[in-house]
C-alpha positions as CSV (number, residue, x, y, z in Angstrom):
1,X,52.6,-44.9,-60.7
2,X,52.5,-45.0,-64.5
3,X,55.2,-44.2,-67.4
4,X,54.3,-40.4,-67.8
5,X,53.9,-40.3,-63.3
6,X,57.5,-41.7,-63.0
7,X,58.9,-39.1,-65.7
8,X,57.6,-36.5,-63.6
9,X,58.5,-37.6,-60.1
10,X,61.8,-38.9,-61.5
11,X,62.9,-35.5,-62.7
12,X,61.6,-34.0,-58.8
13,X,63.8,-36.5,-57.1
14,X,66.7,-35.4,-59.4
15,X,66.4,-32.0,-58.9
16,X,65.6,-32.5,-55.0
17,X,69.7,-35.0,-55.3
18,X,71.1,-32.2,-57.1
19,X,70.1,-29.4,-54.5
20,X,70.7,-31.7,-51.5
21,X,74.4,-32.5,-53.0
22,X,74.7,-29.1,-53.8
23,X,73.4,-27.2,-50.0
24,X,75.1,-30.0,-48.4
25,X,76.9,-27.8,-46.4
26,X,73.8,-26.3,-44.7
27,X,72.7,-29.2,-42.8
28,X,74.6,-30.2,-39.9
29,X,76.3,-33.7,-40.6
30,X,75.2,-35.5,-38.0
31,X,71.6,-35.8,-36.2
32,X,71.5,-35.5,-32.3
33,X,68.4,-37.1,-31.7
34,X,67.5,-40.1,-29.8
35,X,66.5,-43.5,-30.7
36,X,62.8,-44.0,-31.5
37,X,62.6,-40.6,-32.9
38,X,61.2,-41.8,-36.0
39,X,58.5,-43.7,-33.6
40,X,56.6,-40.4,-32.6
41,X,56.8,-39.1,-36.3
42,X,55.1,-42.3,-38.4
43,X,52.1,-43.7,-37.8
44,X,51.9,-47.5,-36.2
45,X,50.0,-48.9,-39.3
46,X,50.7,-49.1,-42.9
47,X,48.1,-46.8,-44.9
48,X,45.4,-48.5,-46.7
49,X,44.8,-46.3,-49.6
50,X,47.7,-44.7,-52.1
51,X,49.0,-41.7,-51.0
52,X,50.4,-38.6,-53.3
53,X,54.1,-39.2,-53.7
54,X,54.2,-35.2,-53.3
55,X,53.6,-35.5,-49.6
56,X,55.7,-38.8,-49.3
57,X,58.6,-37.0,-50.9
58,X,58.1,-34.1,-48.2
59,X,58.0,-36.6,-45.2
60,X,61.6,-37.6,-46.5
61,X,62.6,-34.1,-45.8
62,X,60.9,-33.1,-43.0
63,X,60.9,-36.7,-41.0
64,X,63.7,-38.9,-42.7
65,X,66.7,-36.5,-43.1
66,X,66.7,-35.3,-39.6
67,X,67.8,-38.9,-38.9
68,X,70.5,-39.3,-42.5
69,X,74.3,-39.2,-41.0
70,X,75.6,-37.4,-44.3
71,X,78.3,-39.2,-45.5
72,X,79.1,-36.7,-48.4
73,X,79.3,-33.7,-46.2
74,X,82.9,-32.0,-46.6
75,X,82.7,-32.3,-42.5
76,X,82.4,-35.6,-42.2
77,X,85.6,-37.5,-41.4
78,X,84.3,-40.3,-40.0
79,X,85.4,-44.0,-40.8
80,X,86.2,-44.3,-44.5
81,X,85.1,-42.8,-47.4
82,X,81.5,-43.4,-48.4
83,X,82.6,-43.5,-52.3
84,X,79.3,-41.6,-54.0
85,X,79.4,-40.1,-57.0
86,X,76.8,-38.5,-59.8
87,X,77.8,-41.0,-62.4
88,X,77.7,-44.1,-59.9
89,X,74.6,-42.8,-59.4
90,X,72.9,-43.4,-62.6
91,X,74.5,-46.6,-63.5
92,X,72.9,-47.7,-60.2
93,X,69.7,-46.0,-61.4
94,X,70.0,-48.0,-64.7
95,X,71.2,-51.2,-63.0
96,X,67.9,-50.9,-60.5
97,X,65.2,-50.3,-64.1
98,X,66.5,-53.0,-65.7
99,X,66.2,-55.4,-62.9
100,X,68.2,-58.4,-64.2
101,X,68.8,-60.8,-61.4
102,X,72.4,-61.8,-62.8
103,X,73.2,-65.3,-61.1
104,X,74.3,-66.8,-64.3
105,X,75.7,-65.8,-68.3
106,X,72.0,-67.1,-69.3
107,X,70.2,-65.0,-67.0
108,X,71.6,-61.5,-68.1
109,X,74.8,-62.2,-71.0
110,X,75.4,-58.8,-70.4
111,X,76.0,-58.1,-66.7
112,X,78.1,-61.5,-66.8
113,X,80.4,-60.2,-69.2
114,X,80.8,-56.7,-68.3
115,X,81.7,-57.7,-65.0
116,X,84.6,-59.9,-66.3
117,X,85.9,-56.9,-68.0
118,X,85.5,-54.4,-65.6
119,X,87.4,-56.5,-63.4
120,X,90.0,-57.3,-65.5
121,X,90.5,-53.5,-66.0
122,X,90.4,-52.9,-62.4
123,X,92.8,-55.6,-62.0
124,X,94.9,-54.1,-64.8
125,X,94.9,-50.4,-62.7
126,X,95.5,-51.8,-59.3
127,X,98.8,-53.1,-60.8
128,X,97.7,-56.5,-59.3
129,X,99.3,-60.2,-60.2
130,X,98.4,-61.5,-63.6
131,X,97.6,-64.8,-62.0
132,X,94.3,-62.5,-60.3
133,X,93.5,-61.6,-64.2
134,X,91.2,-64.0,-65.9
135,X,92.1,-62.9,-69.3
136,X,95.6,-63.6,-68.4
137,X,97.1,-66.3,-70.8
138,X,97.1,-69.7,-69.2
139,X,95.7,-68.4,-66.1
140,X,93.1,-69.7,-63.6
141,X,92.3,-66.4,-61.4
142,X,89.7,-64.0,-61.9
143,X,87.7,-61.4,-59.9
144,X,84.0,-61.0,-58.6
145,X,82.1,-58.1,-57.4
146,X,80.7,-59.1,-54.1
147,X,78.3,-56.9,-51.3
148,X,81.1,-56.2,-49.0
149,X,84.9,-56.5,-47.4
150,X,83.2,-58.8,-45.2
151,X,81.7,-61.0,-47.7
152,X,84.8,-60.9,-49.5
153,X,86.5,-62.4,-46.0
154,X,83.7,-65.4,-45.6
155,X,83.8,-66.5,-49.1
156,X,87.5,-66.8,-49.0
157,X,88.1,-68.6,-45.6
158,X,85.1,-71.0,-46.4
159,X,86.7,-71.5,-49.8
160,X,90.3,-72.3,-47.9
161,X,88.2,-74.7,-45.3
162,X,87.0,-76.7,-48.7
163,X,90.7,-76.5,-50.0
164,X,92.2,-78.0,-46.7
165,X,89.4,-80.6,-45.6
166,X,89.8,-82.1,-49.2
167,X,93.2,-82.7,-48.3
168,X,93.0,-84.0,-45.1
169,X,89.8,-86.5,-46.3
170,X,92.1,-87.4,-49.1
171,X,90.3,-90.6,-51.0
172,X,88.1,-90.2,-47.9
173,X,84.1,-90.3,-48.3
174,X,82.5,-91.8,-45.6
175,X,83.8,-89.3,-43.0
176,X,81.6,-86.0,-43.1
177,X,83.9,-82.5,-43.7
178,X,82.6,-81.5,-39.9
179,X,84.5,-84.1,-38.2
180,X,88.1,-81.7,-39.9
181,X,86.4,-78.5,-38.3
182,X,88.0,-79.0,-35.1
183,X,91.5,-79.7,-36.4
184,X,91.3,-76.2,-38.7
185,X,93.1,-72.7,-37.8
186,X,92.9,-69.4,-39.3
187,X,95.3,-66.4,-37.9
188,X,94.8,-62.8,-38.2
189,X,96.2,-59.6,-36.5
190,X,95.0,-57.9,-33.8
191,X,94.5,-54.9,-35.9
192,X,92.2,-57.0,-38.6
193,X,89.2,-55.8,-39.1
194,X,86.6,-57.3,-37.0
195,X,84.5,-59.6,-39.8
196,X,87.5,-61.9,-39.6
197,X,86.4,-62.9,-36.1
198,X,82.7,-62.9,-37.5
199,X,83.8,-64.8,-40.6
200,X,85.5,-67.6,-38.3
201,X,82.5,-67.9,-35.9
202,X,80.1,-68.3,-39.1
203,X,82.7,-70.8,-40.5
204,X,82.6,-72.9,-37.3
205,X,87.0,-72.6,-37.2
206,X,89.3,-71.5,-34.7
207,X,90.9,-67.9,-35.0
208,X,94.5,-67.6,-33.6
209,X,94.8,-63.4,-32.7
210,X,98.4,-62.1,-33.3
211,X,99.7,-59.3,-31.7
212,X,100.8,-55.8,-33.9
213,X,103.8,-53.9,-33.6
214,X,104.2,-50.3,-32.3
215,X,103.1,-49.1,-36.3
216,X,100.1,-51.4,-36.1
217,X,101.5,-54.5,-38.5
218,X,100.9,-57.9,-37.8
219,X,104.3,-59.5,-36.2
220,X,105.5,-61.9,-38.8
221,X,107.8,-63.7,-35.8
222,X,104.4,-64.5,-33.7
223,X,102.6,-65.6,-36.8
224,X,105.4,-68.2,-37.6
225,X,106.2,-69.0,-34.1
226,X,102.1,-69.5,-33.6
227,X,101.8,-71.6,-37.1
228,X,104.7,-74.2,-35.7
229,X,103.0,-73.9,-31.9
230,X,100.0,-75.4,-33.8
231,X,101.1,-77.9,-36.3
232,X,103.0,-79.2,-33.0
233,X,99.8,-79.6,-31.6
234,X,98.0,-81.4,-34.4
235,X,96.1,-78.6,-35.8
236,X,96.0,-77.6,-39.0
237,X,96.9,-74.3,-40.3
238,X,94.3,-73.6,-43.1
239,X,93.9,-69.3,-43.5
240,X,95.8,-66.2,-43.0
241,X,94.2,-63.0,-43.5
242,X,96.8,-60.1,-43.8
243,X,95.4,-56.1,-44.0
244,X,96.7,-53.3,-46.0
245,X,95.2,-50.0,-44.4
246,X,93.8,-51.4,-41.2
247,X,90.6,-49.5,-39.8
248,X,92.3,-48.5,-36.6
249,X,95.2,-46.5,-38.0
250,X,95.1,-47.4,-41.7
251,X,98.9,-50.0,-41.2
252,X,99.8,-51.9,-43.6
253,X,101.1,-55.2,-43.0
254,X,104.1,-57.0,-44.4
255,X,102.7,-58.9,-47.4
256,X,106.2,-60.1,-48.5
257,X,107.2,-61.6,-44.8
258,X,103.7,-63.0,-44.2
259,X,103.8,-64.5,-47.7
260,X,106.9,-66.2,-47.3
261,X,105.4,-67.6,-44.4
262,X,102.5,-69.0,-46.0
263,X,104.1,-70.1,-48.7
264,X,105.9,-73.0,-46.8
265,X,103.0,-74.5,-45.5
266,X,100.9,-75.7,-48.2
267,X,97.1,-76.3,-46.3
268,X,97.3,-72.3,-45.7
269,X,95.7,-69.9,-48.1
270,X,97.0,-66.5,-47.8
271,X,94.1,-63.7,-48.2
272,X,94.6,-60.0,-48.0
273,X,92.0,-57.5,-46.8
274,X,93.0,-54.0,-48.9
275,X,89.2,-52.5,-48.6
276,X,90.0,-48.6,-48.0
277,X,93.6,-48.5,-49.1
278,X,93.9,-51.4,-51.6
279,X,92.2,-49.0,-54.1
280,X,95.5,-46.8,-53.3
281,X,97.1,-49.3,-55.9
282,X,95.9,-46.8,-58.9
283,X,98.6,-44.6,-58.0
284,X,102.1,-46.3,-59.4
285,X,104.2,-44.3,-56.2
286,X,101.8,-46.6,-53.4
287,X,102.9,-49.8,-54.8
288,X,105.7,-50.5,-52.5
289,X,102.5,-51.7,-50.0
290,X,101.6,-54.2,-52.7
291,X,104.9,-56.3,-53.0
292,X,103.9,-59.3,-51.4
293,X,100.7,-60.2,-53.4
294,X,102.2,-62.5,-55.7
295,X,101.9,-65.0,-52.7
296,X,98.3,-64.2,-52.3
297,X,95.3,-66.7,-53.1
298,X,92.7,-63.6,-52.6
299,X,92.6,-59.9,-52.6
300,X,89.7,-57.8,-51.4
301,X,89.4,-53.9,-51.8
302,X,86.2,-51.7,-52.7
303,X,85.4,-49.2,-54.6
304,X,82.7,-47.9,-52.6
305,X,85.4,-46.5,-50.1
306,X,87.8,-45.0,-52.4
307,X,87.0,-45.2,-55.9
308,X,83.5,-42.9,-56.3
309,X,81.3,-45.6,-56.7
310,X,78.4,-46.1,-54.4
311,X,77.5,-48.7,-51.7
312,X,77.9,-52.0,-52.5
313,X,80.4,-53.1,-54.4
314,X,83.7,-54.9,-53.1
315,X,86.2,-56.3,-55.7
316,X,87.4,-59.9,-54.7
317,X,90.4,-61.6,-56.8
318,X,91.1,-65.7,-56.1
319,X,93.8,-67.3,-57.8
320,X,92.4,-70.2,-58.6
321,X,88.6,-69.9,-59.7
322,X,87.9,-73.7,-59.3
323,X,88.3,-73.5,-55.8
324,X,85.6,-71.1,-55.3
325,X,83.7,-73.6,-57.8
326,X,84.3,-76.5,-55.9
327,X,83.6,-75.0,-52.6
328,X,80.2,-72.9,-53.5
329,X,79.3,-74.9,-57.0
330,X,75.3,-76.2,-56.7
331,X,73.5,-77.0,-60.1
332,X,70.1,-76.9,-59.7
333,X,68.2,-78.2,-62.6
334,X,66.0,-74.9,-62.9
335,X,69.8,-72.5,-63.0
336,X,71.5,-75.3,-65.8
337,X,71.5,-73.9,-69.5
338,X,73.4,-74.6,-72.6
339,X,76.6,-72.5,-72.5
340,X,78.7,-74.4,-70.1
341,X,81.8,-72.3,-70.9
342,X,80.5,-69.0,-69.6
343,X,80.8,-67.7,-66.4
344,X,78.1,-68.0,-64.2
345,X,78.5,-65.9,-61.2
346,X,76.9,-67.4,-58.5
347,X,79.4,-70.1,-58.2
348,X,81.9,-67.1,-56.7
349,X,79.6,-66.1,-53.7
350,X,77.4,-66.7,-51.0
351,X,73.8,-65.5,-52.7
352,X,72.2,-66.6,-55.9
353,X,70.7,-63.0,-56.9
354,X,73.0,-60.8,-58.0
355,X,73.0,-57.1,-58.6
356,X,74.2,-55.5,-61.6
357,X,76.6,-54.1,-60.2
358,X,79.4,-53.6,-62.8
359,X,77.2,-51.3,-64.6
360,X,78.1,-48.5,-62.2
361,X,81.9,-49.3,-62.0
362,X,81.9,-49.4,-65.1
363,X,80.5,-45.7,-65.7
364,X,82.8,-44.5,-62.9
365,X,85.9,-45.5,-64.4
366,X,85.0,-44.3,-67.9
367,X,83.5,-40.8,-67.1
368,X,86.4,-40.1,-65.0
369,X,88.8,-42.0,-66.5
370,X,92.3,-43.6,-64.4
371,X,94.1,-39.8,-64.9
372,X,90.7,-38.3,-62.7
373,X,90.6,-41.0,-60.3
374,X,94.0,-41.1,-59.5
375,X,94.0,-36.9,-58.7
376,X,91.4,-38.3,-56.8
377,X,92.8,-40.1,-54.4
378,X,96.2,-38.1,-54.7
379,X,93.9,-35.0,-53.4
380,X,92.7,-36.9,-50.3
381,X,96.1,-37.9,-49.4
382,X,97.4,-34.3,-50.0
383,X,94.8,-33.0,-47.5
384,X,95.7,-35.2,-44.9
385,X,99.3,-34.6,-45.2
386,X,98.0,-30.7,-44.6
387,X,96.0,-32.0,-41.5
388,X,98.9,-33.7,-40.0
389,X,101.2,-30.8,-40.6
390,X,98.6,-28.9,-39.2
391,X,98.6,-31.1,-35.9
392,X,102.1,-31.4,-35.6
393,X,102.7,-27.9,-35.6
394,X,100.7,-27.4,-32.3
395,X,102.5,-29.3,-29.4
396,X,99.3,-29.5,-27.7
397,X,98.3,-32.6,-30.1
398,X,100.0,-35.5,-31.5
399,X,99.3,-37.6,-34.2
400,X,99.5,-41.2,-33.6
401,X,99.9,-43.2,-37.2
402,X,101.9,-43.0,-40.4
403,X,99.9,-40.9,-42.4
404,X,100.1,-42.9,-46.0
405,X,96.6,-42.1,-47.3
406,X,93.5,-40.3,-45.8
407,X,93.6,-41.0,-42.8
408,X,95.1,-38.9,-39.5
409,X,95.0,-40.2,-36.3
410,X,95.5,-37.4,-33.4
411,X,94.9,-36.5,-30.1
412,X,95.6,-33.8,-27.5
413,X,98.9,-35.0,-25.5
414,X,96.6,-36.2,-22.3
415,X,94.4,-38.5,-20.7
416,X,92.2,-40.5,-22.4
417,X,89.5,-39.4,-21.0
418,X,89.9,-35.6,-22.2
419,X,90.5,-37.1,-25.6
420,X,87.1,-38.9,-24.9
421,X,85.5,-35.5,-23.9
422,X,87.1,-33.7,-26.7
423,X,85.8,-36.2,-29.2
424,X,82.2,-36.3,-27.7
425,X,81.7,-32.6,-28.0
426,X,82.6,-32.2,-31.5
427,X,80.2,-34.9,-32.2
428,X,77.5,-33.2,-30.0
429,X,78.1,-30.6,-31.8
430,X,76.8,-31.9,-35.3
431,X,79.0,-29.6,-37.1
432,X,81.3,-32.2,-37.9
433,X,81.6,-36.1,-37.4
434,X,84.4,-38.2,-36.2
435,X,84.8,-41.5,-34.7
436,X,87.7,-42.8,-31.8
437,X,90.5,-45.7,-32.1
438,X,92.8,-47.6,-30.1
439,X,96.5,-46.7,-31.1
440,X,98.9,-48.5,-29.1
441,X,96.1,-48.5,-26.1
442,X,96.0,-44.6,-26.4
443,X,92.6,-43.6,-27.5
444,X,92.7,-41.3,-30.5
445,X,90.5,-39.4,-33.0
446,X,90.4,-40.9,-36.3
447,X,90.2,-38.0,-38.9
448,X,89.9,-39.1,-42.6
449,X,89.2,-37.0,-45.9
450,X,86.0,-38.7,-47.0
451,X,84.7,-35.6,-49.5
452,X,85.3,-35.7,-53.0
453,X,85.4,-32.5,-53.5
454,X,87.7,-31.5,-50.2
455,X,89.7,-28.6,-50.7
456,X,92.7,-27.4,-47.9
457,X,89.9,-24.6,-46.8
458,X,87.8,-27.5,-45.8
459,X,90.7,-29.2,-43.5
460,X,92.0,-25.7,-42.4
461,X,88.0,-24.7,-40.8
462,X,88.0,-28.4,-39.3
463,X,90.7,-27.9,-37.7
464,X,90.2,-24.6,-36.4
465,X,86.9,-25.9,-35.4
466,X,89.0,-28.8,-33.2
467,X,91.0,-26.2,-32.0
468,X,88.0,-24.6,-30.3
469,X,86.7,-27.4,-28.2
470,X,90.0,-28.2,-27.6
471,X,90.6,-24.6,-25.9
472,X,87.6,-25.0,-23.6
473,X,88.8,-28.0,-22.2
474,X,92.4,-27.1,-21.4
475,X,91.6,-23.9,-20.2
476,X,89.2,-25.4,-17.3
477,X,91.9,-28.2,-16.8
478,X,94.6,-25.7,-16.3
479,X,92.7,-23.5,-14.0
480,X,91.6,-26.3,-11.9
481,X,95.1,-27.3,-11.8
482,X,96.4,-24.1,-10.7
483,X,93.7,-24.3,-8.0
484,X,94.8,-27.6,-6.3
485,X,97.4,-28.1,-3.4
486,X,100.8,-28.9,-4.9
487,X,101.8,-32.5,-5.1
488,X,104.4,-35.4,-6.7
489,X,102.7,-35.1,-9.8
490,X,103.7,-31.4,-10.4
491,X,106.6,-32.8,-10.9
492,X,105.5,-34.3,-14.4
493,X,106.3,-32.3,-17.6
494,X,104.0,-29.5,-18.4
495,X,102.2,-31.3,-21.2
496,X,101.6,-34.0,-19.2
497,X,100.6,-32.5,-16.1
498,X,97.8,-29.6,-17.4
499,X,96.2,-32.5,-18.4
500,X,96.1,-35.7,-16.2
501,X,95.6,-33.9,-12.9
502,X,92.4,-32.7,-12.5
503,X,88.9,-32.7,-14.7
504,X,87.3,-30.2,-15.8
505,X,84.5,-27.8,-13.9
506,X,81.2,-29.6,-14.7
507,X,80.1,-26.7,-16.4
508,X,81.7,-27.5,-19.1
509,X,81.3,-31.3,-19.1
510,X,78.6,-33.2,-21.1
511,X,76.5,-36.0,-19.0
512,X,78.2,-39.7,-18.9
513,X,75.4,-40.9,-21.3
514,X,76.0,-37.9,-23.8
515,X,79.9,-38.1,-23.6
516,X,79.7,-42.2,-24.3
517,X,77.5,-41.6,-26.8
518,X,79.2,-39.4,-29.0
519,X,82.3,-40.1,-28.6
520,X,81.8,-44.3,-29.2
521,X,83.3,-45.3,-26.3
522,X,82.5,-47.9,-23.2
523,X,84.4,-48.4,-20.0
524,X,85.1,-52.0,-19.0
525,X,86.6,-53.4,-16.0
526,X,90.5,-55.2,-16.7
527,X,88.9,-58.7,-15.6
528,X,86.3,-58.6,-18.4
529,X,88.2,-56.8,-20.9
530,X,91.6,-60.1,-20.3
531,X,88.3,-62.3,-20.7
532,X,87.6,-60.6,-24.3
533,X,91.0,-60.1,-25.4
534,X,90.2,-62.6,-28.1
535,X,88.3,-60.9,-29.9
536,X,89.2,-58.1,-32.9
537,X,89.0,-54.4,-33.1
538,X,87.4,-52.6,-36.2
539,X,88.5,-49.0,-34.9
540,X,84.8,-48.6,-34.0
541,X,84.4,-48.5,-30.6
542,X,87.3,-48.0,-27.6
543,X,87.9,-49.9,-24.7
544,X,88.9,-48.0,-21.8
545,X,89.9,-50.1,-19.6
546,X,89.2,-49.3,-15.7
547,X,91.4,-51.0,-13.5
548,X,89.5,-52.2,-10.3
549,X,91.8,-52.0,-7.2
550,X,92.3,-48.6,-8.5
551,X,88.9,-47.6,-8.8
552,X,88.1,-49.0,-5.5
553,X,90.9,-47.5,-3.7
554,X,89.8,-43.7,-6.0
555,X,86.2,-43.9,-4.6
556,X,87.6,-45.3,-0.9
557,X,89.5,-42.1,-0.7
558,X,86.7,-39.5,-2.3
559,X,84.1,-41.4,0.3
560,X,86.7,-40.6,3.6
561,X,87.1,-36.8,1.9
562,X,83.3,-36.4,1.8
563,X,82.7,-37.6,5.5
564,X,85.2,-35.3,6.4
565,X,83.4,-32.8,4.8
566,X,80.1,-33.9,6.0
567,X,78.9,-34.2,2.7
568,X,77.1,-37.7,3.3
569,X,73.6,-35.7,2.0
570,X,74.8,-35.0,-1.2
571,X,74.2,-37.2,-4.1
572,X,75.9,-37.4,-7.7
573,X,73.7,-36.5,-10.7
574,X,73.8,-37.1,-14.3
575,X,73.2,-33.6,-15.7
576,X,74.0,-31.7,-18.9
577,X,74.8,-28.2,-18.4
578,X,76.3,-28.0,-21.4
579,X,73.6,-28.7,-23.6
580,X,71.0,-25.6,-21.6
C-alpha cells in the first residue's frame, strides 16, 4: 500500500470507527457463538498473492465483529471500564506512524520527556505524595507508564526482592541472590487481585493470603499478627501489596493501618494496587481513600480503566527510582550514549521496547482538560448511585458492597444458584453483558458503568431489562413452590423461602453447559476448593462450592424417590429449551 492507497483506506477505516461508535447500540454486546467459530469462516493457509483491502475490510465486518465483545457499548457493564476515547485514539494512531521504539532519551528525546511530564501532571491531579513526583525538589521518585496493573505488580515485588536480598547479602558476594529466595515473604489480601499470586509464582517467593473483613478490606490485625508469625520463624518479610477498589466489590483497604504496619519493619516495601479506582483521586471529595500513601514505596492505577485513554497504559509511581535502577539496570554497549543524565526508560520495566505511549495521555488530558475528566468520572459514580437506589428500592434484590465509584454489586435475595441462572440468561441474551463475584461467599452480579457517554436512561432500561429475567424466574420458583407438600422450611421468611425451595420448571432453564458458560461460574467439590484456598480471586470467576456428604446424601434420596416411582428407565439430559 502506498502514500496516496493509505490516505484513502485511512479515511474508510475512519468513517467505518465513527459509524461503528456511533450505531453502537445496534449490535448486541456480546457474541453467542462457540469457540472455533472463526475456524469454519478463514481459510487454513495464508494467501499467496495481495488481496484488495476493500474485501479485507469487509471480512472484519462480516467474520471478525460477530466475535468483538464491545466494550464501549452503553450495555456493557462488565468488569471495569475499557477507557476508549476519539482523542486517545489518534494519539495512539500518531504514536503507531511514528514508530519510535522509546527504550532510552537517545532513542526518541521526545517520548522520554513527555512521559516525565505527563506523569508528573498526573501525579500532580491524583493529589499523590510529592516524594512519587520526580520534579519534586530534592526528590528521588518518579513515575513510568507500563503495559498493565499486573506489570506494574511484578516490577515492584521483584524490585522489593532486590531491595531485601541486598540487605540480607550485606558485604556478601560469593553467595548467589537464589539461596535468599526461600527466606522471602510477600502478603496480600484475599480480595487482591489475582496477578499478585501470578507476580509471586514468577518471582519464585512465598505469598502469605490474608483474610478480608465483611466490607472486603484486608484485616490489618492478621497482617501484623502473620508479619510477627513469620519473622518468628525466620522468614523475612519483604512486600505488602494493599488494593484500593478491589475487583470483587471495588473495597478499599486501609492504607493508613497497613502503612503503619509496614513502616516498622524496614525489609518490607509497601505497594498499592489503585488500577480502577486509583484514578478516582482526580476528584478532591475521594481523597479520604488516599490517606495512607505517604507510606507507600509504589502506586499503580491506569488510565485505560477510568481515565478515556485506550488499552495499555498503567501509571506506576516508586519512591525511590534507584531501586528500580539497581534491580532492572543492564547496559549493553549497543543501548549506552552520551547523555547520562537523561532518563532512559527501560531501566523502570521488564521490556526494552517501549511504546509511545504518553502521546495518547497526553492528548486525553489536554482535549478534555482535569474539569471534563473529572464530570467524567463524577457521571459514572452518579449512575451507579441511581442503579443502587434502583436495587434497593425493590426488596426482591440486594446490593452487596459500598457503592463508592462505578461499581454495584447485586443480587436477587436467594440461592446462589438462581443468581447463577439469573446471570447466565442475561448474558445469553447478548443484550447486555455482566460478569459474577464472590461477596462474603454469596455470589453476586457485578454491575459497573463502563460507557462514557451513560446517561440515567441507559441504567433505568438495564435495569428494567434485569427486572425481566428476573420475573421469569421467580414466577416458576413460586409456582413450583406453591405446588410442593408443606414442610420445615415453610417456616423460613417469605424472601427466603420463594426462593431456596424448589428450581425452576425446565422450561425455563438453560442447559448446565449454557448456564456455566455465561454466567462464569464452576462448581467444585469443598475438598478441592480447602486444597485451593491459597490462591487469589480477581472477581472473575465464582466458586460454588458443593459440599459432598450433602450431595451424596441429595442424589441417595432422589435415586430411593425414582425406584419408588419406577422411573429406573429414565435418564437425565442436557437440553436447552430455552434457546428453541
Amino acid at each position: 500500500m502506498d502514500v496516496e492507497g493509505f490516505r484513502k483506506y485511512g479515511k474508510e477505516v475512519i468513517d467505518y470507527i465513527c459509524d461503528y461508535s456511533k450505531n453502537i447500540e445496534q449490535r448486541n454486546v456480546a457474541p453467542t457463538l462457540d469457540p472455533g467459530y472463526l475456524k469454519q469462516l478463514l481459510p487454513a493457509e495464508a494467501p499467496l498473492k495481495a488481496e484488495k483491502f476493500e474485501d479485507i475490510l469487509n471480512d472484519f465486518e462480516q467474520k471478525i465483529m460477530p466475535g468483538v465483545v464491545h466494550w464501549n457499548h452503553p450495555k456493557f457493564f462488565a468488569y471495569f471500564p475499557s477507557g476508549n476515547s476519539f482523542p486517545s485514539i489518534l494519539g495512539d494512531m500518531l504514536s503507531s506512524a511514528i514508530g519510535s521504539i522509546c527504550f532510552s532519551w537517545a532513542a526518541c528525546p521526545a517520548a522520554t520527556e513527555l512521559e516525565t511530564i505527563v506523569m508528573d501532571w498526573y501525579a500532580k491531579a491524583l493529589g499523590l505524595p510529592k516524594a512519587f513526583i520526580s520534579s519534586a525538589s530534592a526528590g528521588h521518585g518518579g513515575g513510568a507508564l507500563q503495559g498493565s496493573a499486573s506489570e506494574c505488580t511484578l516490577v515492584c515485588m521483584i524490585t522489593a526482592r532486590s531491595r531485601a536480598i541486598n540487605k540480607l547479602k550485606g558485604s556478601t558476594t560469593e553467595i548467589h541472590d537464589s539461596v535468599f529466595l526461600p527466606q522471602l515473604i510477600a502478603y496480600a489480601s484475599k480480595e487482591a487481585h489475582s496477578s499478585v499470586e501470578k507476580a509471586a509464582k514468577m518471582a519464585l517467593v512465598k505469598l502469605r493470603i490474608i483474610e478480608a473483613d465483611s466490607r472486603g478490606r484486608m484485616r490489618v490485625d492478621l497482617l501484623r499478627q502473620s508479619i510477627q508469625n513469620d519473622i518468628s520463624a525466620g522468614l523475612t518479610p519483604f512486600f505488602v501489596v494493599a488494593t484500593v477498589g478491589t475487583t470483587g466489590a471495588c473495597a478499599f483497604d486501609n492504607l493508613t493501618e497497613i502503612g503503619k504496619v509496614c513502616k516498622q519493619i524496614s525489609s518490607i516495601w509497601f505497594h498499592v494496587d489503585g488500577a480502577y479506582a486509583g484514578n478516582s483521586f482526580i476528584l478532591p471529595e475521594m481523597r479520604e481513600f488516599s490517606k495512607g500513601l505517604e507510606y507507600a514505596d509504589s502506586f499503580n492505577t491506569n488510565p485505560n480503566k477510568f481515565l478515556l485513554t485506550n488499552f495499555d497504559a498503567s501509571a506506576m509511581w516508586v519512591r525511590d527510582i534507584m531501586s528500580l535502577k539497581r534491580a532492572l539496570n543492564v547496559n549493553p554497549l549497543y543501548l549506552q550514549h552520551d547523555h547520562e543524565m537523561a532518563i532512559d526508560y527501560r531501566h523502570y520495566g521488564i521490556p526494552l521496547s517501549r511504546r509511545f505511549r504518553a502521546l495518547k495521555l497526553w492528548f486525553v488530558i489536554r482535549t478534555y482538560g482535569l474539569s471534563g475528566l473529572r464530570a467524567y468520572v463524577r457521571n459514572h459514580i452518579a449512575l451507579a448511585k441511581k442503579f443502587e437506589a434502583l436495587v434497593r428500592r425493590d426488596d426482591r434484590f440486594e446490593v452487596r458492597n459500598d457503592v463508592f465509584l462505578g461499581l454495584v454489586c447485586f443480587r436477587m435475595r436467594s440461592a446462589d444458584q438462581y443468581n447463577q441462572e439469573l446471570l447466565a440468561h442475561i448474558n445469553q441474551s447478548g443484550k447486555m453483558h455482566m460478569i459474577p463475584s464472590m461477596v462474603n461467599g454469596k455470589y453476586v452480579i457485578r454491575f459497573c458503568v463502563t460507557y462514557e457517554h451513560a446517561t440515567e436512561k441507559h441504567i433505568s432500561d438495564a435495569w428494567n431489562e434485569i427486572k425481566t429475567f428476573a420475573e421469569d424466574i421467580l414466577r416458576d420458583i413460586a409456582l413450583e413452590k406453591a405446588s410442593l407438600p408443606p414442610t420445615p422450611e415453610k417456616e423460613k421468611t417469605q424472601s427466603e423461602s420463594q426462593i431456596i425451595t424448589c428450581k425452576p420448571p425446565i422450561k425455563k432453564r438453560l442447559s448446565r453447559t449454557k448456564s456455566l458458560r455465561f454466567s462464569f461460574t464452576r462448581s467444585i467439590s469443598r475438598d478441592i476448593f480447602e486444597s485451593q484456598c491459597e490462591h487469589l480471586k480477581d472477581g472473575c470467576a465464582p466458586i460454588l462450592v458443593v459440599d459432598a456428604d450433602l450431595a451424596m446424601e441429595t442424589i441417595l434420596k432422589v435415586s430411593t424417590e425414582n425406584d419408588k416411582n419406577h422411573l429406573k428407565g429414565i435418564t437425565d439430559e442436557d437440553t436447552d429449551e430455552a434457546s428453541n
